[in-house]
N, C-alpha and C positions, 0 to 999 in steps of 0.2 A: 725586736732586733736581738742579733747574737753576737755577744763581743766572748773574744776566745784569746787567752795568753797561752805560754806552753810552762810549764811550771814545772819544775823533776820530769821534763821530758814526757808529761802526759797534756792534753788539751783540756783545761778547762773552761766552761761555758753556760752560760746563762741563754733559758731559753724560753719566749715567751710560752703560756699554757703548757710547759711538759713540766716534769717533775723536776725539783731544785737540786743538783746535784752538788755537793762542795767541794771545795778545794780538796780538803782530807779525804773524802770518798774518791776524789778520780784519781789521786794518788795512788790509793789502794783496789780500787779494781776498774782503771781504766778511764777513758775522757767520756765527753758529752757533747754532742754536735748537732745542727740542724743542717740536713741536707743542702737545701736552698742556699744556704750561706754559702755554699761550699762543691757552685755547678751544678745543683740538678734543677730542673723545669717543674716537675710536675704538669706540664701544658698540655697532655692528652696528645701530643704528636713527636715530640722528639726520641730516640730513641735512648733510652740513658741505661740500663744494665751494665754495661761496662763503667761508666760513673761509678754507679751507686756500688757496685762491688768494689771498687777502689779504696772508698770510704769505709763501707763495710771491712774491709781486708784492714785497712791500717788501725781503725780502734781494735782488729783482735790484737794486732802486732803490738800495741799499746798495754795490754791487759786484758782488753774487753770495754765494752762503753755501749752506750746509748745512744742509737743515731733516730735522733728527731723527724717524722715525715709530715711536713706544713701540709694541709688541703689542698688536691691537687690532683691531676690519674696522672700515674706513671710507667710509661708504657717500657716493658721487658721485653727486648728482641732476642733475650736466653734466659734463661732459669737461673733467676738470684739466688746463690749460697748463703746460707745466716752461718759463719764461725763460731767457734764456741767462744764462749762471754760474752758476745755482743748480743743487745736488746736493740729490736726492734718498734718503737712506736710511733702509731700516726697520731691522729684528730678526728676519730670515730668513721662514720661513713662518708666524712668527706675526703678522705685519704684513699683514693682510689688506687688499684693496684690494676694494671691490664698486659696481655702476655701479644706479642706478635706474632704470626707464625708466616713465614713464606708462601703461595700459593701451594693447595695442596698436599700440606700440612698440617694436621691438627694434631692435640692433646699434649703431652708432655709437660712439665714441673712448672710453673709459674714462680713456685719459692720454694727452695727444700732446702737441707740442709747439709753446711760442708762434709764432706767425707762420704756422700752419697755414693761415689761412684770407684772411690779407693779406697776405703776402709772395709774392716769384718768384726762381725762380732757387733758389740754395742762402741767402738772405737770411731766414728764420724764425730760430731761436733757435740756437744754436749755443754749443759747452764748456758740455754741461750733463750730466746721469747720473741714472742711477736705477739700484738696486741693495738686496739682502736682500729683497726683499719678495715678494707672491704676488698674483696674480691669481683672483679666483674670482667671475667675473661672467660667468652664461650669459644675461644678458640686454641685453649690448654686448659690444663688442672688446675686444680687451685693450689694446695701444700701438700706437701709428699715429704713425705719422712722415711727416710732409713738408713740403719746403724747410729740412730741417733740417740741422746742421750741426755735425762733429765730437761726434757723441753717444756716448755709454758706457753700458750697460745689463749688470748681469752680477748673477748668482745669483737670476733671475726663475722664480718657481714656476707656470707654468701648468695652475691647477685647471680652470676653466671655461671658454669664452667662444663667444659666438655665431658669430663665422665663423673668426676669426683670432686666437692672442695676440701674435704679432707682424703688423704691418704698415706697409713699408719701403715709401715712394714718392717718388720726386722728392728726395733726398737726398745730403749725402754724409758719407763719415768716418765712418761709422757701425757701433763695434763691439759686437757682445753675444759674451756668453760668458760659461761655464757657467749654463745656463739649461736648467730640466727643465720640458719640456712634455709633462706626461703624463697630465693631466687630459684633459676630453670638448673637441673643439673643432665646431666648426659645419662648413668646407670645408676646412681648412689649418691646421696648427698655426703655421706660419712663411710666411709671404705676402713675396716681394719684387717689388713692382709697378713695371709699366715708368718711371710715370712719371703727375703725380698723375691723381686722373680722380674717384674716387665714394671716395675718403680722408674720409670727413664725422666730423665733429666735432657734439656735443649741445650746443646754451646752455640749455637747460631748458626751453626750448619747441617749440625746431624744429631738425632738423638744417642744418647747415653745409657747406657745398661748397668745397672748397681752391680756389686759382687756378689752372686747369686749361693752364700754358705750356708741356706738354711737357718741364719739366725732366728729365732723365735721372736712373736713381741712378749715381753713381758714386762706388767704394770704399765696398763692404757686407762685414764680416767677421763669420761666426758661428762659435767652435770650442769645444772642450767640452764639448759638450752632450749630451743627451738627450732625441731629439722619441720619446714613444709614448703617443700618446692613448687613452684610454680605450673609444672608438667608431669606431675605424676610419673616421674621416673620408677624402675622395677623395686626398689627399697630403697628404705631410709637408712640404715645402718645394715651393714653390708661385712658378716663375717666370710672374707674371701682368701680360697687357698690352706692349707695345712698346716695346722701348731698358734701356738701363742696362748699365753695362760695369765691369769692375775690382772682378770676386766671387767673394772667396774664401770656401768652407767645408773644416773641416779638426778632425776628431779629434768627429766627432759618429755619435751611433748613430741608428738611423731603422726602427720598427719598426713592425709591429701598422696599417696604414694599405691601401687601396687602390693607389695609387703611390706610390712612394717620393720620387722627385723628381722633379716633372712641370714641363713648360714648356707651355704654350699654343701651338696651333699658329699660324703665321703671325706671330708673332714673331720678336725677333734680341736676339739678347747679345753683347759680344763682350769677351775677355779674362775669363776664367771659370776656375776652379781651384778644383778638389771633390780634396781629399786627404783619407786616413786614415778612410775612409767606410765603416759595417758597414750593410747595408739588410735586413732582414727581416720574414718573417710580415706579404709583403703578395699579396693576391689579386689584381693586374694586375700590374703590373712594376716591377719595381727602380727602372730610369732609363727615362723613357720622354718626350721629344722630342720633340713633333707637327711632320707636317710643315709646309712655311715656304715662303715664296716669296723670303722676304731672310733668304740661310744667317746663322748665327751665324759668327763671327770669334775664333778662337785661343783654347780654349776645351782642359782638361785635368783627366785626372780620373785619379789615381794612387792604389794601393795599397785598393782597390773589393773589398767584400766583397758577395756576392749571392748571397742561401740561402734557401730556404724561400718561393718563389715560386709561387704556386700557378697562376698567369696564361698569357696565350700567349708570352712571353717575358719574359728577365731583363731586357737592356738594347735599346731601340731609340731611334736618335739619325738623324733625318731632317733634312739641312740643315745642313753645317758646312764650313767653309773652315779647313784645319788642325787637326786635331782627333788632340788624344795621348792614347791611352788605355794605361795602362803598369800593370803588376800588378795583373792583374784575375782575383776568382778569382769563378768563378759556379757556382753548384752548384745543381738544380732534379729535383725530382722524373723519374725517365726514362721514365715512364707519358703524360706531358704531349704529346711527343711535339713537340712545337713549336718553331721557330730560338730558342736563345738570345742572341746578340749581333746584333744587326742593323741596319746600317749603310747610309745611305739617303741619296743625293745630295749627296757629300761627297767635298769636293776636295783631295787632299793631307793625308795622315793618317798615322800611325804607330800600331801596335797592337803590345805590346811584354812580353812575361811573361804571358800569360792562360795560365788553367788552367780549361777551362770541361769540368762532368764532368751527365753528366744529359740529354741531350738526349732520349733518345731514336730515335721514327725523322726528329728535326729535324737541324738543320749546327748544328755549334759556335760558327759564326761564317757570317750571310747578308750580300754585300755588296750591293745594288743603285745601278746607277747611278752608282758612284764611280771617281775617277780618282785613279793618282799614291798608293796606298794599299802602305804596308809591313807585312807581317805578319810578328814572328819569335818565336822560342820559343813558342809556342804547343801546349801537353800538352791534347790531347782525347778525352774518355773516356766512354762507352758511349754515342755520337752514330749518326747514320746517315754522316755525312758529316764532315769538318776544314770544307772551305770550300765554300760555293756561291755562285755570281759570275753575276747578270745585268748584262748593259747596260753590264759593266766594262771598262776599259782600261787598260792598266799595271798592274800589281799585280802584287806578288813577296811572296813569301814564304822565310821560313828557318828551320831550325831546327823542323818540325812533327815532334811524338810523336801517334800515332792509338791508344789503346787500347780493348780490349774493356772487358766492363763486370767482368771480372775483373782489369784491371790488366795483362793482356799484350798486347803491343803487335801491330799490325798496318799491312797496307798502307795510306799514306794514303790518304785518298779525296777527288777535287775533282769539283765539277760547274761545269764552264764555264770548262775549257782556253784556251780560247782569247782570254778577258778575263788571260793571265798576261803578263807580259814574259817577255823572251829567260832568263832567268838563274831558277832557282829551286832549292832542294833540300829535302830534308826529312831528318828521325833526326835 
């Protein structure tokens, strides 16, 4: 039970299993509430959004506070706003979150946040979070962010949802982590959009359109996690639309999807950092690039696991200005027969530890069109080829192992000598 007095005008309260807020803390940033106390059902049928926004709206007007969500699904007939300072927490997956939609109807915000649809810039809601709870709404999105600001989202259960459960736009500061997206998702379990554009928000009658100023995201961090949906949606993480810089993903597994991590072609990103990344059991390709007419900028992807690819290749990255690729292990069926690493109008790059085994009668590694490109340590096994270089200039290599599909080693093999610089060796 929650007992709550009003104390300097703030509510404070005692809640069982959520965290112990004191007196002197809600003073200073705001009260602590359990929903349930305080009108809402959680009963999988009532329709309570207008509730819960109430609630939600008076701890911002408070300060900011913590509204408690007991075990329960609660069903959204519009897209909850999170204000800035308020925290959001359930009771892990039994804190169910579910969206309504009219007949004929679907997709739109399940939960975003305030300032979505009047603010610009990074000026929507900002130091707010959401956390324990689960999504399972195939008939909206899961979370939509934009112009949002310094947000926190961690231990989110993605059961269902129409296109996306995440979707990052026009933002910044914003991290999730450990978050299991492994339910059905509609296009992308994890969406990071250029910048805002069709981010729509529900009020219960009509969708909502953010202010469309080309904010950028900048600083998105996702780690911990686990994207493997249900339906092999078209990717896992989903660079969509133009701009956004300083995106880190790191210690997350990626499986069971069409691509693994796609980017939109004719886009740009720049300052990008994919560490500690396992991709598998997808039928197109691991990492896959489209190409661009404005390369992406500094841009780094270390310690890449790539296995069980059924596709024409593991990685293809079309368009980058500095681009590290440093322990990369990619392993693909050698029936496929197709380049695995392929490398496409890229300037000034470092490729550094791959071990790419499987090719077939494909190259371990295709460059096209690149300039200024290092390749070393590189072990390649039962390939047609180590490298093959069109259209290439400067390129050096060091350090290449060529083995059969036994494990013994043999002569290297290059196509397109003459894209090499003066210096190279291999063994």
């Amino acid at each position: 039970m929650m007992r709550g007095v009003v104390m300097g005008g703030a509510l404070t309260a005692g809640v069982a299993g959520a965290p112990a807020v004191s007196a002197a803390s809600n003073e200073a940033n705001g009260a602590a509430l359990n929903v349930k106390e305080h009108g809402a059902r959680g009963d999988g049928e009532t329709h309570e959004a207008d509730r819960l926004q109430e609630l939600l709206n008076g701890l911002a007007e408070q300060g900011g506070g913590i509204a408690v969500f007991p075990p329960g699904r609660y069903i959204l007939e519009k897209t909850l706003l999170i204000p800035s300072g308020v925290h959001v927490i359930g009771h892990g997956i039994s804190t169910v979150f579910e969206g309504y939609r009219p007949d004929g109807v679907d997709g739109y915000a399940l939960i975003a946040n305030d300032g979505i649809v009047t603010a610009e810039g990074y000026d929507g809601a900002s130091d707010f979070s959401l956390r324990d709870v689960a999504l399972d709404s195939p008939r909206t999105n899961g979370i939509v962010l934009v112009h949002a600001r310094n947000g926190y989202f961690a231990n989110i259960h993605g059961l269902d949802a129409y296109h996306h459960h995440f979707d990052i736009a026009g933002s910044k500061n914003i991290v999730v982590e450990n978050v299991f997206l492994t339910g059905r998702s509609g296009t992308a379990p994890f969406q990071i959009d250029g910048s805002p554009f069709y981010n729509n928000t529900w009020d219960g009658e009509t969708n909502v359109q953010p202010i469309q100023d080309g904010t950028p995201n900048d600083g998105i961090f996702l780690s911990n996690s686990v994207i493997h949906p249900a339906n092999r949606p078209n990717h896992g993480i989903h660079f969509h639309r133009d701009h956004g810089q300083h995106i880190f993903i790191d210690n997350v597994l990626i499986e069971h999807l069409e691509n693994g991590i796609f980017r939109d072609g004719n886009t740009h990103r720049k300052d990008v950092f994919i560490n500690n990344v396992v991709i598998k059991d997808v039928t197109n390709r691991g990492v896959n690039f489209r190409p661009t007419d404005t390369p992406d900028e500094r841009v780094s992807m270390t310690n890449i696991i790539l296995e069980d690819v059924s596709g024409p290749g593991l990685m293809e990255y079309h368009g980058c200005r500095d681009l590290t690729l440093r322990n990369i292990k990619a392993q693909a069926d050698p029936e496929a027969g197709s380049e695995r690493i392929v490398l496409e109008d890229v300037a000034l790059a470092a490729v550094d530890g791959a071990h790419v085994n499987g090719a077939g009668a494909g190259s371990a590694i295709w460059l096209q069109n690149c300039r200024n490109v290092a390749i070393s340590t590189l072990t390649a096994q039962h390939v047609s080829r180590s490298l093959r270089l069109e259209d290439c200039a400067n390129i050096r290599y060091s350090g290449i192992a060529e083995l059969d599909e036994d494990g013994e080693p043999h002569e290297v093999t290059i196509e397109g000598e003459e894209c090499l610089a003066p210096w190279n060796h291999s063994g």
